[in-house]
N, C-alpha and C positions, 0 to 999 in steps of 0.2 A: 736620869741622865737626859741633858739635852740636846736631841739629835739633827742634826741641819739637813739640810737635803743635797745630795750631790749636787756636784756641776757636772755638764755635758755642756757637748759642742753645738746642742739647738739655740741657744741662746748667743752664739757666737756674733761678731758685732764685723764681719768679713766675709765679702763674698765670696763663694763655694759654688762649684758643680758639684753633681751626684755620680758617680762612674759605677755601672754595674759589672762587675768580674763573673762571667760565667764557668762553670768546668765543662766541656765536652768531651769523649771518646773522638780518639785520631781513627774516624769510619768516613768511607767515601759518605758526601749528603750533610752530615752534621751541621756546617755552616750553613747552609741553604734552609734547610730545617731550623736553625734558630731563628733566622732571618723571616722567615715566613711565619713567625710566629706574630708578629706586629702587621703583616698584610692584612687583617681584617681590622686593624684599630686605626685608631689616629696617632698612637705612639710613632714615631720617627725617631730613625738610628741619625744618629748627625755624627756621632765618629765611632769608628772601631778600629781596634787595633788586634792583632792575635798572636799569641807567643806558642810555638809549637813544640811537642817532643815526641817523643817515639808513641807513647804509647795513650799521650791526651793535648789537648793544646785550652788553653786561657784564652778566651775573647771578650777585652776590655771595651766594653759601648760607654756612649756619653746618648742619653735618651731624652728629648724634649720634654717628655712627663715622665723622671723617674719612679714616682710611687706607681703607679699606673706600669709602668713597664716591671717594677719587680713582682708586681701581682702575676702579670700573664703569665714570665717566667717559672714563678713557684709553682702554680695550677700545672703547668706542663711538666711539670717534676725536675725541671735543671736547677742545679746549683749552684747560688747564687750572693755573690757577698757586695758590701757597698764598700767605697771608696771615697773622703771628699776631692777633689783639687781643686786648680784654679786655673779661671782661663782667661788668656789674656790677649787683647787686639794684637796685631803686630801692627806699627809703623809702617807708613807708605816708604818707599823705594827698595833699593835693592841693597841695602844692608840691614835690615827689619831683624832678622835673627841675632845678627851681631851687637847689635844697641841690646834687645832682648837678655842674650847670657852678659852680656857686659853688665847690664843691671844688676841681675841674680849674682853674679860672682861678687861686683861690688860690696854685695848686702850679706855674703858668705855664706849664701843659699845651695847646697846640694842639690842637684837636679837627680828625680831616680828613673823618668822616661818620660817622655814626650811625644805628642800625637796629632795630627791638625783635625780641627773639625771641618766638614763634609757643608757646612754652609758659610754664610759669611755674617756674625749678629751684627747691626751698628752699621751694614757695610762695609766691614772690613775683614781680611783672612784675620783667622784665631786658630788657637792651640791649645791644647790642653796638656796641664803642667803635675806634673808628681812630683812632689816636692820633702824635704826633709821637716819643713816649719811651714806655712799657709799662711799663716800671722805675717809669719815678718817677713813671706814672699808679698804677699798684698803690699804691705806697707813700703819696703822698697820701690814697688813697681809704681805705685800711686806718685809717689817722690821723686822720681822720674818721670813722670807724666804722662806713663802707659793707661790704659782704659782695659782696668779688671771687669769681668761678666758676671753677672750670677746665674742661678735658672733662670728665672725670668726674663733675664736675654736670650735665653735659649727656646724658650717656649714663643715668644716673640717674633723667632724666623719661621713660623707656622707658614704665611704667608708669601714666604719667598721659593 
Protein backbone atom coordinates (compact mmCIF):
# COMPACT_ATOMS: atom_id res chain seq x y z
CA UNK A 1 0.00 0.00 0.00
CA UNK A 2 0.99 3.40 -1.07
CA UNK A 3 1.12 5.73 1.65
CA UNK A 4 1.46 9.66 0.96
CA UNK A 5 2.19 11.86 3.54
CA UNK A 6 -0.41 14.16 5.09
CA UNK A 7 -0.83 17.80 4.46
CA UNK A 8 -0.60 20.45 7.35
CA UNK A 9 -0.97 23.86 7.50
CA UNK A 10 3.29 24.50 7.66
CA UNK A 11 3.23 24.41 4.19
CA UNK A 12 0.47 26.85 3.80
CA UNK A 13 1.13 29.49 0.84
CA UNK A 14 -0.76 32.66 3.40
CA UNK A 15 0.27 34.73 6.02
CA UNK A 16 -0.44 33.64 9.57
CA UNK A 17 0.21 34.97 13.17
CA UNK A 18 0.78 32.39 15.90
CA UNK A 19 -1.70 33.29 18.99
CA UNK A 20 -0.88 31.61 22.25
CA UNK A 21 -4.32 30.57 24.43
CA UNK A 22 -3.07 30.32 27.85
CA UNK A 23 -5.53 28.73 30.79
CA UNK A 24 -5.05 30.60 34.20
CA UNK A 25 -6.89 30.13 37.82
CA UNK A 26 -9.44 33.44 38.33
CA UNK A 27 -6.41 34.15 41.66
CA UNK A 28 -5.60 37.62 42.48
CA UNK A 29 -1.64 37.88 40.62
CA UNK A 30 -2.10 35.40 37.77
CA UNK A 31 -1.93 37.92 34.98
CA UNK A 32 1.01 39.66 36.37
CA UNK A 33 2.58 36.31 36.91
CA UNK A 34 2.16 35.37 33.41
CA UNK A 35 3.34 38.61 32.27
CA UNK A 36 6.39 38.49 34.13
CA UNK A 37 7.23 35.53 32.69
CA UNK A 38 8.72 37.12 29.35
CA UNK A 39 10.61 40.07 31.70
CA UNK A 40 13.83 38.21 31.57
CA UNK A 41 13.63 37.35 27.63
CA UNK A 42 13.43 39.31 24.68
CA UNK A 43 9.98 37.59 23.86
CA UNK A 44 7.43 40.65 23.69
CA UNK A 45 3.53 40.49 24.26
CA UNK A 46 2.40 42.80 21.34
CA UNK A 47 -1.33 41.92 22.08
CA UNK A 48 -3.44 40.29 24.62
CA UNK A 49 -6.72 39.93 25.05
CA UNK A 50 -8.59 37.79 28.28
CA UNK A 51 -11.83 36.13 28.41
CA UNK A 52 -12.91 35.75 32.17
CA UNK A 53 -15.31 33.37 34.19
CA UNK A 54 -15.96 32.69 37.51
CA UNK A 55 -13.68 30.20 38.29
CA UNK A 56 -10.52 30.50 35.32
CA UNK A 57 -10.10 33.13 32.53
CA UNK A 58 -8.20 32.54 28.82
CA UNK A 59 -5.54 34.89 27.96
CA UNK A 60 -5.03 35.15 24.29
CA UNK A 61 -1.30 36.73 23.44
CA UNK A 62 0.00 37.43 19.95
CA UNK A 63 4.04 37.06 20.79
CA UNK A 64 6.95 38.50 18.66
CA UNK A 65 8.81 34.99 18.81
CA UNK A 66 5.99 32.59 19.20
CA UNK A 67 8.11 29.19 19.51
CA UNK A 68 10.36 30.87 22.00
CA UNK A 69 7.32 32.11 23.89
CA UNK A 70 5.61 28.63 24.04
CA UNK A 71 8.81 27.16 25.52
CA UNK A 72 8.85 29.60 28.54
CA UNK A 73 5.31 29.04 29.06
CA UNK A 74 5.43 25.13 29.05
CA UNK A 75 8.80 25.09 31.35
CA UNK A 76 6.47 27.18 33.77
CA UNK A 77 3.78 24.60 33.81
CA UNK A 78 0.81 26.86 32.02
CA UNK A 79 -1.28 25.49 29.62
CA UNK A 80 -0.91 26.19 26.52
CA UNK A 81 -2.58 25.83 23.04
CA UNK A 82 -1.84 27.63 19.49
CA UNK A 83 -3.97 29.41 17.26
CA UNK A 84 -3.26 30.60 13.53
CA UNK A 85 -5.00 34.16 12.55
CA UNK A 86 -4.40 36.90 10.47
CA UNK A 87 -3.44 40.23 10.79
CA UNK A 88 -4.25 42.90 9.16
CA UNK A 89 -3.06 46.93 8.67
CA UNK A 90 -6.04 48.98 8.95
CA UNK A 91 -6.56 51.90 6.59
CA UNK A 92 -5.61 55.43 7.49
CA UNK A 93 -8.67 57.61 8.52
CA UNK A 94 -11.57 57.45 10.44
CA UNK A 95 -13.48 54.71 8.93
CA UNK A 96 -10.55 51.98 8.78
CA UNK A 97 -12.78 49.31 10.68
CA UNK A 98 -15.76 49.90 8.28
CA UNK A 99 -13.87 49.41 4.91
CA UNK A 100 -12.20 46.46 7.12
CA UNK A 101 -15.64 44.30 8.01
CA UNK A 102 -17.12 45.59 4.63
CA UNK A 103 -14.29 43.60 3.17
CA UNK A 104 -14.63 40.39 5.27
CA UNK A 105 -18.56 40.43 4.99
CA UNK A 106 -18.12 41.07 1.19
CA UNK A 107 -15.88 37.81 0.95
CA UNK A 108 -18.73 35.95 3.52
CA UNK A 109 -15.95 35.73 6.21
CA UNK A 110 -17.25 34.97 9.71
CA UNK A 111 -15.47 37.08 12.17
CA UNK A 112 -15.20 34.88 15.79
CA UNK A 113 -13.09 37.86 17.69
CA UNK A 114 -10.88 40.47 17.26
CA UNK A 115 -8.00 42.27 19.08
CA UNK A 116 -5.71 45.16 18.20
CA UNK A 117 -1.99 44.75 18.65
CA UNK A 118 -0.02 46.86 21.18
CA UNK A 119 2.39 48.10 18.41
CA UNK A 120 2.08 49.38 14.95
CA UNK A 121 4.24 46.78 12.18
CA UNK A 122 4.67 48.72 8.61
CA UNK A 123 3.57 51.85 10.78
CA UNK A 124 0.41 51.25 10.87
CA UNK A 125 -2.38 50.33 13.72
CA UNK A 126 -3.27 46.40 13.24
CA UNK A 127 -5.54 43.67 14.51
CA UNK A 128 -5.61 40.52 14.96
CA UNK A 129 -8.45 38.55 13.18
CA UNK A 130 -10.13 34.89 14.25
CA UNK A 131 -11.63 34.02 11.57
CA UNK A 132 -13.91 31.08 10.21
CA UNK A 133 -11.35 30.50 6.74
CA UNK A 134 -7.67 32.43 6.82
CA UNK A 135 -7.41 31.31 3.19
CA UNK A 136 -10.04 33.23 1.82
CA UNK A 137 -9.78 36.00 4.59
CA UNK A 138 -6.19 36.77 3.18
CA UNK A 139 -7.41 36.45 -0.21
CA UNK A 140 -10.37 38.95 0.17
CA UNK A 141 -8.30 41.29 1.99
CA UNK A 142 -5.36 41.37 -0.48
CA UNK A 143 -8.13 42.16 -3.34
CA UNK A 144 -9.03 44.82 -1.57
CA UNK A 145 -5.77 46.23 -1.14
CA UNK A 146 -5.45 45.74 2.61
CA UNK A 147 -1.63 44.82 3.82
CA UNK A 148 -1.96 41.19 5.47
CA UNK A 149 1.16 40.59 8.23
CA UNK A 150 2.90 37.69 8.96
CA UNK A 151 5.41 36.89 11.98
CA UNK A 152 7.87 38.33 10.52
CA UNK A 153 6.19 41.65 10.56
CA UNK A 154 5.76 41.14 13.93
CA UNK A 155 9.12 40.21 15.05
CA UNK A 156 10.27 43.25 12.83
CA UNK A 157 8.62 45.93 15.46
CA UNK A 158 11.65 44.71 17.82
CA UNK A 159 12.78 47.91 17.32
CA UNK A 160 9.99 50.30 17.88
Amino acid sequence: MDVQPLETLEGQGFPTIRQQSVFIENRVGQLLRLTKLFDQSDIRILAVSVVYSVDCAIVRMILDDPDQGHDVLTQHGFPVSETDLIAVSLPHGKRALLHTWAALLGGEINIHYVYPLLVQPRGHAAMAVCCDNNEQAVQVLRDKKFDVLDQQDLLDTRNQ
